[in-house]
N, C-alpha and C positions, 0 to 999 in steps of 0.2 A: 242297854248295858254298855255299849260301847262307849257312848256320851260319857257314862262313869268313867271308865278306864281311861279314859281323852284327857278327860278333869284329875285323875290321880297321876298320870304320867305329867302334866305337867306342873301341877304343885309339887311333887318330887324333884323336878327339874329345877325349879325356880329354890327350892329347900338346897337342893345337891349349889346351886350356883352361889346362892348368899353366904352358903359356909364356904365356898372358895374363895370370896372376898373376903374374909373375915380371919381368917386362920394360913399360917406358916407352911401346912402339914393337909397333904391331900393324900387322902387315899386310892390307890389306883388297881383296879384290880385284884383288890385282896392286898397287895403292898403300900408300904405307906411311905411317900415322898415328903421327904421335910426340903421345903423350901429354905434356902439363905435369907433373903431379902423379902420384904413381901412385894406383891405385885404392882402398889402401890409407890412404892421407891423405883419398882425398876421402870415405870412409864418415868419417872419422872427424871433418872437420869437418862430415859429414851431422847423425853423431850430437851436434855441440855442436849443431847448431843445432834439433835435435828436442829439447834437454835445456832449452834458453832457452824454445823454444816452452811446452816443457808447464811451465817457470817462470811462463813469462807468463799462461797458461790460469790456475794458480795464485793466482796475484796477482789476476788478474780477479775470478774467486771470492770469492775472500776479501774485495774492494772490494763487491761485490757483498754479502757477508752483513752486513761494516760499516753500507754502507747500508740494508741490511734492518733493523736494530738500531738505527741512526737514528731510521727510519722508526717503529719500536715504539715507542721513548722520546720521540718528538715526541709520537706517540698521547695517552700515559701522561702525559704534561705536559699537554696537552689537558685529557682526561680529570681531573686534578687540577683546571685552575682552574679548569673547571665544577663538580665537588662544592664546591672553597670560595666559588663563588658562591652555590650553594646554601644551604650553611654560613652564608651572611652574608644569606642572606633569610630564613632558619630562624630565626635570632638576630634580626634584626628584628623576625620576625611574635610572637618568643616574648616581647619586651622590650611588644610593643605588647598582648598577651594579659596581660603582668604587671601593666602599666601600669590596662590597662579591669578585672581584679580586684580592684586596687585601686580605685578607682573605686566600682567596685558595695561595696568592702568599707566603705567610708567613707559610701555611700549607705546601707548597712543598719545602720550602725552609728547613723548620723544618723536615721533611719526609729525603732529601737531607743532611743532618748532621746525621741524625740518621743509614744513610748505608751506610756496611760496609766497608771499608778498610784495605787491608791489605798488605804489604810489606812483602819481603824476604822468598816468598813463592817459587819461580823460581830463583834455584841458579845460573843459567847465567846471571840476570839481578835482582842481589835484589834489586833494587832500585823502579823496575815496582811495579807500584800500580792495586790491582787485587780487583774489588769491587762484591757486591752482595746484593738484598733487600730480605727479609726474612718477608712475614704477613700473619696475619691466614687469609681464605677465610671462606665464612658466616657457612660450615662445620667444622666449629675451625678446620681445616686440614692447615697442615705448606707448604707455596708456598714461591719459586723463583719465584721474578722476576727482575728483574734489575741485569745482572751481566756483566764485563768488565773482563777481554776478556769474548765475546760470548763461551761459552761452549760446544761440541755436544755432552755432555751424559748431560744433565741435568738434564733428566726425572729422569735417575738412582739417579740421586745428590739427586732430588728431594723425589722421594720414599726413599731412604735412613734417611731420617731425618723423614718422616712421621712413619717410621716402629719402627726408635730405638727411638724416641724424645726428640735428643741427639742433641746439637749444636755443639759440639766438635767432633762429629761419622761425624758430615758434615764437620767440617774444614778439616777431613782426609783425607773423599773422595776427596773433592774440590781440595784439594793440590795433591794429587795421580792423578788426572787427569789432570790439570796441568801440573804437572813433569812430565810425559806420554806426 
């Protein structure tokens, strides 16, 4: 008997359901509910309106990576005009480093005119050019350095013009050592 009742309650159920599908107007309790719309229409402006939603979600998103990509190439613009600042203090320091080479190149050049030369000091070949640099050191003491041909008494050359502070007492020796 139950099985029965099982089987009448739910053919009742499924009768009560298909007429709710079907009709405007439900009964509830003894009152009777007239529906606007049927149930029908209203899913189906449900589903406009979950279709706009997940547009708009869309749309969000997508504003959303825009300004992510903004946000990168704002970076990258950044990032640029600090390398060509860089760029532009590199080229500075490299115009100021050309500048003091030249300097010093124009200082050795001028250094290089200023030492000595001297011919016809070696009578078997007057023609040989015999050079020598002559500066004081931060002791105002008188140094060789730079001389052609290399010399092996120099020291003596050297003390010799320190003791007499004679340029000419040096051309002596220089040339006596030489000819020797």
């Amino acid at each position: 008997m139950v099985e029965e009742e099982l089987m009448l309650f739910n053919k009742s159920i499924n009768e009560f359901w298909n007429k709710f599908k079907s009709t405007d107007t439900v009964i509830w309790w003894g009152s009777e509910i007239t529906y606007k719309a049927p149930i029908k229409a209203f899913a189906e402006k449900l589903s406009v309106k979950l279709k706009e939603e997940e547009q708009m979600v869309e749309m969000f998103l997508e504003y959303q990576n825009q300004i992510c990509r903004q946000n990168n190439l704002l970076k990258l613009i950044a990032e640029v005009k600090g390398k060509k600042q860089e760029l532009e203090v590199l080229t500075a320091n490299i115009q100021d480093l050309n500048e003091e080479y030249s300097r010093k190149k124009e200082t050795i050049s001028t250094a290089n005119k200023a030492n000595f030369m001297f011919t016809n000091i070696d009578p078997k070949h007057p023609e040989s050019p015999f050079m020598c640099s002559l500066h004081l050191n931060k002791a105002k003491d008188c140094e060789v350095s730079d001389r052609a041909p290399p010399l092996e008494c120099q020291a003596e050359c050297q003390e010799n013009v320190r003791k007499t502070n004679s340029f000419s007492a040096f051309l002596k020796v220089f040339t006596a050592m030489v000819y020797n």
